[in-house]
C-alpha positions, 0 to 999 in steps of 0.5 A: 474525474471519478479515477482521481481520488483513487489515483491519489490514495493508491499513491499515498498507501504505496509512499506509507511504506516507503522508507522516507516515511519514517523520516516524515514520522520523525521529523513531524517528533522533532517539530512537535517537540521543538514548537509545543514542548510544553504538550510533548508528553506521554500522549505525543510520544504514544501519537508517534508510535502508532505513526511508526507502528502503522507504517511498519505495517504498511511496509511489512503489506507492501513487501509481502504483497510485491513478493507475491505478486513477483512470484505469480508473475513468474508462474505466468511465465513458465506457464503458457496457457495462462493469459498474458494481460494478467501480469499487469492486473497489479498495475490498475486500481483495487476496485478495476481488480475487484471488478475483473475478478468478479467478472471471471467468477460469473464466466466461470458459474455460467 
């Protein structure tokens, strides 16, 4: 049960920076607009950039990190000393990550 918060903001930060979110952004511009016009100014208008700014930034994290992760995938494969289990560290949870990485800090100092 203690897996299931960080399974359900894993899949909320990868869907930020999907393109459907733009379409989320501006549909939630165009029911604001269409049912609070009279609140709709300046300050909605700033609310809804930082929106589109924040998934920009997400999208842009997320290309950068899988173009990463696509490039250490191939450099595990043309070596073969590496370990295999490592081209599927990406697919667990940050903290499981954090944690195995802390574990190979300690078996490298001992």
């Amino acid at each position: 049960m203690a897996d299931l918060p960080r399974h359900w903001t894993t899949h909320v930060g990868q869907a930020a920076g999907h393109p459907a979110a733009f379409l989320g952004v501006v549909a939630y511009g165009a029911l604001w607009l269409a049912f609070s016009r009279e609140s709709f100014g300046w300050e909605a208008i700033g609310t809804l950039a930082i929106f589109m700014m924040t998934l920009f930034i997400q999208r842009a994290n997320r290309r950068d990190k899988l173009a990463l992760h696509a490039k250490l995938d191939e450099l595990l494969r043309v070596d073969h000393a590496a370990r295999s289990e490592l081209t599927h560290l990406d697919e667990q949870e940050p903290e499981d990550i954090e944690q195995h990485r802390d574990e190979e800090v300690r078996k490298s100092d001992a």
